[in-house]
Every structure is written in structure tokens, then in C-alpha cells.
C-alpha positions in Angstrom: -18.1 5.9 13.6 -15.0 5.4 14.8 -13.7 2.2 16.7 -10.5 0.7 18.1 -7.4 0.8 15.5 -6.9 -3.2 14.5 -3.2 -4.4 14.0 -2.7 -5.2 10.0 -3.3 -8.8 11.3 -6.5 -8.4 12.8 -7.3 -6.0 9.7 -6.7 -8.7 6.9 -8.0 -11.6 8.8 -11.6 -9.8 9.4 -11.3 -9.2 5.3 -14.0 -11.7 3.8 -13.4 -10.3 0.2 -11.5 -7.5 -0.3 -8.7 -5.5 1.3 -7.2 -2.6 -0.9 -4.4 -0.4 0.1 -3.7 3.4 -1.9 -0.6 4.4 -1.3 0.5 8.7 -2.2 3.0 9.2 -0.9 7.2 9.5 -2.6 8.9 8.3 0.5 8.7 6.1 3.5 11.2 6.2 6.4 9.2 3.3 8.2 11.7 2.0 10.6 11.9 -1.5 10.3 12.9 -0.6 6.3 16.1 1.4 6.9 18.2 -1.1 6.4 17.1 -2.8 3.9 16.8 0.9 2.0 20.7 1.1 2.9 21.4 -1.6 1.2 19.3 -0.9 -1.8 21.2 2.4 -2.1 24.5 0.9 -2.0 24.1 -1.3 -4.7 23.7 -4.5 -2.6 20.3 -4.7 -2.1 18.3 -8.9 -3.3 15.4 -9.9 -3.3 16.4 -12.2 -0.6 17.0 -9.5 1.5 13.7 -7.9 1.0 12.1 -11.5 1.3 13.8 -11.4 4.9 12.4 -7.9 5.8 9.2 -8.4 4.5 8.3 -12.1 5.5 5.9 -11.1 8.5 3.8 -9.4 5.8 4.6 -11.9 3.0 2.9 -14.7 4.8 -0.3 -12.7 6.3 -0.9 -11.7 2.1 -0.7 -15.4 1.1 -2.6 -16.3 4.4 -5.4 -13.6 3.2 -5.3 -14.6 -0.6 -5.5 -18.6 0.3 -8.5 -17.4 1.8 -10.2 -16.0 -1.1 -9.5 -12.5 -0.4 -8.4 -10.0 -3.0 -5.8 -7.9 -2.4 -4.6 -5.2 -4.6 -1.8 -2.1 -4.2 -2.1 1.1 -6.1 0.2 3.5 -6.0 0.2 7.1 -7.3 4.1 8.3 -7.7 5.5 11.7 -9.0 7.6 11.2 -12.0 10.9 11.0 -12.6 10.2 8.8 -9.2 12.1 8.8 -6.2 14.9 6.6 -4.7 12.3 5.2 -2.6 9.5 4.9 -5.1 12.8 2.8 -7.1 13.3 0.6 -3.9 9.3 0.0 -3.2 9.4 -1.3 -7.1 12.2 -3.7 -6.7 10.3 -5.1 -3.6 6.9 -5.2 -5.3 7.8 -8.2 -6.9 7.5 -10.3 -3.5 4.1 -8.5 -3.0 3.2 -10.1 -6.0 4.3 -13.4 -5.2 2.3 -13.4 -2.0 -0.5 -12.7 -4.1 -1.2 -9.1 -4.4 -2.0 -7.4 -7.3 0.0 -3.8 -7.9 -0.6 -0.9 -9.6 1.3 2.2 -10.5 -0.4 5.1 -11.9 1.7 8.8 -12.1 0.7 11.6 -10.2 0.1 13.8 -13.4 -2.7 11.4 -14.8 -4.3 11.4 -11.3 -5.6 15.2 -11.3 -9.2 15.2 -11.7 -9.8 12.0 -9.0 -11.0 13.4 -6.0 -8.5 11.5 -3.5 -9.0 11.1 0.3 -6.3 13.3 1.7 -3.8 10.3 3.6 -3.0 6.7 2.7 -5.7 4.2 3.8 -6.7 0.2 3.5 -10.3 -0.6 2.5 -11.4 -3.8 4.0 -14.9 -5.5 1.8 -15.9 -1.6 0.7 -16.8 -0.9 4.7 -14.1 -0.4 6.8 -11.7 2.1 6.6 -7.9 2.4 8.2 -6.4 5.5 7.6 -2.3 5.5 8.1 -0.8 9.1 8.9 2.8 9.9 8.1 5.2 13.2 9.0 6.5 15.5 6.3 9.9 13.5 6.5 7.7 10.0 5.6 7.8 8.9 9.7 4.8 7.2 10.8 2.4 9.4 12.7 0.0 7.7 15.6 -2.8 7.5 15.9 -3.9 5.4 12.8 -7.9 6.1 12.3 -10.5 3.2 12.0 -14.0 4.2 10.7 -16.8 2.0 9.2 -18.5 5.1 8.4 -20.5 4.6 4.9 -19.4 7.8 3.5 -15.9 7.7 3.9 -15.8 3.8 2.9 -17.3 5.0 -0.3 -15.0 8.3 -0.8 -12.0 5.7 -0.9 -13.7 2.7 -2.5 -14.5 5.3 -5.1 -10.9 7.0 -5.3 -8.9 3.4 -5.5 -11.2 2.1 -8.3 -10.4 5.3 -10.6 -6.9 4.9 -9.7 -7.1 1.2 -10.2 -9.1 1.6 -13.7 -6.1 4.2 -14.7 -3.0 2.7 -13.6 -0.3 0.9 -14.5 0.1 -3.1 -13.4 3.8 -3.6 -12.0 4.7 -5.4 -15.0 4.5 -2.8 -17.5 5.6 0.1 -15.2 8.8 1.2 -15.8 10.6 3.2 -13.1 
């Protein structure tokens, strides 16, 4: 069943012990990054500066996690990775900090998972939120929100091979 398309807010604060996120894709051109990916391609790029772009986020993680929640990032990446896939590894550390859990796992070692075919969140093994993007990494609209059973379970299923497999940040080398 589908139903109205929470914000990320009302999506992590409905989360009572779970939220998992499986990320596919080699590059991102969300807007409010472009900057900070400017800077990270010139050379100039901090933490700090990712702390800036990212505090919205940063703070509804550690509001989540204080809570009890889980939260945990996979990632599946092509190898050699890409300029973006460098920059999203630089920035991971602040994910980490806010208290998610991340986890790299190569595209190549991913082959036999059967993998839902877009990026989604999993909220408690029910709810689903599928994001869509455009061939150039835009955001595409509308977003999906299911609680249907059998897709909850397609991508609880698909995150917890990829989890099992992957790499945690700390030992991934980019």
C-alpha cells in the first residue's frame, strides 16, 4: 500500500528500532551538496565544512540514535570509485559521529544479491521509502512510500546480504 511520502524527519522520528538506508548509486548531484563537492575537488574541502552542510542531518541521526534507534548506511560502489564516491567517504566520518554505522561493499562482490532496483530507507523492517534519481545523479520526485510486506522484506533482505558482505568505513580504503 502506498501512503503519503514522509519528510526524512517525520521518517526517522516514526523509527522505533531501525532505520537503514542502501545507497547504489556512483554519483549524487543533490543540490544543496554542490558546493561543498566544489570545494572537495579543489583541494579545500574540511570536515568542518561538511559538518556545516550536513548539520540538519547530523543532529536528526544523533536525535534518532539517543533514542535507541539503529541506524546503519551501506553502500555498494564500482571500483576504482568515483570523485564522488571519494567525497561521500571523506564525509562519512561525520555520519559516524552522529551515530550511524557505514558500510562499503564493491559492486563486483554484490552480483548474486537480488537488489531492489533504486535507493531506499527501511524504517523497523515495515516501511519502505524509495528515493529516485536521474541518469546525471538529480533527484527525481515523487519519492515512493509503501508498508507493503513484500517489498519491506525484498529490501530488509537485500541490505542484510550487503551488510553481512561489506566493508565497515574504517577498513575501506577508497
Amino acid at each position: 500500500m502506498m501512503t503519503p511520502v514522509p519528510t526524512f524527519d517525520e521518517l526517522l522520528d516514526s523509527a522505533q528500532e531501525s532505520a537503514v538506508h542502501l545507497e547504489m548509486r556512483d554519483w549524487y548531484a543533490a543540490a544543496g551538496e554542490q558546493e561543498d563537492f566544489a570545494l572537495f575537488r579543489a583541494g579545500t574541502w574540511t570536515l568542518d565544512n561538511g559538518r556545516s552542510m550536513l548539520a540538519d542531518w547530523l543532529s536528526l541521526v544523533e536525535r534518532t540514535v539517543k533514542r535507541g534507534v539503529v541506524v546503519r548506511r551501506a553502500r555498494v560502489v564500482s571500483e576504482p570509485v568515483t570523485e564522488y564516491i571519494k567525497y561521500e567517504h571523506a564525509l562519512s566520518p561525520l555520519n559516524i559521529e552522529a551515530g550511524e554505522q557505514v558500510r562499503w561493499l564493491p559492486r563486483r562482490r554484490a552480483s548474486d544479491i537480488s537488489l531492489p532496483g533504486n535507493d531506499f530507507w527501511l524504517i523497523d523492517g515495515k516501511a519502505v521509502l524509495f528515493n529516485y534519481f536521474t541518469g546525471d545523479g538529480q533527484i527525481s520526485t515523487p519519492k515512493t512510500f509503501t508498508h507493503e510486506a513484500s517489498v519491506a522484506s525484498l529490501c530488509g533482505t537485500a541490505f542484510e546480504y550487503v551488510w553481512e558482505r561489506a566493508t565497515p568505513h574504517d577498513q575501506y580504503n577508497v
